[in-house]
C-alpha positions in Angstrom: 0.0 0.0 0.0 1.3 3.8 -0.8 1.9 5.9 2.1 -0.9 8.8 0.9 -2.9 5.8 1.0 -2.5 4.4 4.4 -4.9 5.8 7.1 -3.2 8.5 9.8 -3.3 5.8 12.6 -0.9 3.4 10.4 1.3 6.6 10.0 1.5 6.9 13.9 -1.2 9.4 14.3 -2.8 8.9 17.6 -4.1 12.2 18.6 -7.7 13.5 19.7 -9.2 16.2 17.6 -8.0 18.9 20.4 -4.1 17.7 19.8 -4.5 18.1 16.4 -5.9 22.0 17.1 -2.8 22.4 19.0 -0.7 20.6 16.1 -2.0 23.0 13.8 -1.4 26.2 15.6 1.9 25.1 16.9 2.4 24.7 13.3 1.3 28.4 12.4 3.2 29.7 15.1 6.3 28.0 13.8 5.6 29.1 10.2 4.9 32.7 11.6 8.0 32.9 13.4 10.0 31.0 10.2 8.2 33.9 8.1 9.4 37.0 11.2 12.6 35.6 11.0 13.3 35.3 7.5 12.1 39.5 6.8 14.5 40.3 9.8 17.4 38.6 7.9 16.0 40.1 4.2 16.3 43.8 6.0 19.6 42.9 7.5 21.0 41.8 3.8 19.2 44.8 2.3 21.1 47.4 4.8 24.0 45.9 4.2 24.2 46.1 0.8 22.9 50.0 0.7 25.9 50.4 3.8 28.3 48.8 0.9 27.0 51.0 -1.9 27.2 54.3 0.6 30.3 53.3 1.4 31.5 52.5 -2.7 30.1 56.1 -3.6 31.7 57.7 -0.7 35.0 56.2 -1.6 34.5 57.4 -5.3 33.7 60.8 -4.2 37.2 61.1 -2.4 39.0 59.7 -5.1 37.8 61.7 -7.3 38.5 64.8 -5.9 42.4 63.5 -4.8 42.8 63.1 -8.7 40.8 66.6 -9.1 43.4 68.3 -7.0 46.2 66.8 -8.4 45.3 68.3 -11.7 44.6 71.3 -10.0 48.2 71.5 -8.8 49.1 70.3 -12.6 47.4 73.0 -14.1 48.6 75.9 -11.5 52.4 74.6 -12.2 52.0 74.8 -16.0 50.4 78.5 -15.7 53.3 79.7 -13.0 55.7 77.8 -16.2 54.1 79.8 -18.9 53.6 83.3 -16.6 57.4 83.6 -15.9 59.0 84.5 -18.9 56.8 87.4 -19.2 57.4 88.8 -16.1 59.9 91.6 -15.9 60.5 93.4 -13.0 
């Protein structure tokens, strides 16, 4: 005989209808809880990715503005280059 065939006692069933009530909600509760824990863990994985692309966007904001000022100091060296010949005092 296949087991979706066999009766609940023959599986080991043995409860009265108000243990299979408790069954049931103990069952919900777990599912509930399953279901609170995994949106606690999807939030924690979705902060932590916006943190990492915060952070990633912050770095590139500094880096660019090091190489900024480095072409700054390029630029103000070639002008002071080019100015000196021309002043005569």
């Amino acid at each position: 005989m296949s087991r979706h065939l066999q009766s609940p006692s023959s599986l080991g069933w043995r409860g009265t209808t108000s243990s299979r009530r408790l069954w049931s909600d103990d069952t919900t509760f777990h599912c509930s809880h399953s279901a609170a824990r995994f949106r606690v863990a999807v939030a924690i994985e979705f902060a932590i990715v916006v943190l990492g692309i915060f952070v990633a966007l912050q770095a590139d904001n500094w880096n660019q503005g090091r190489k900024d000022r480095q072409l700054e100091q390029v630029y103000i060296s070639r002008l002071m280059d080019r100015r000196e010949p021309t002043l005569r005092f």
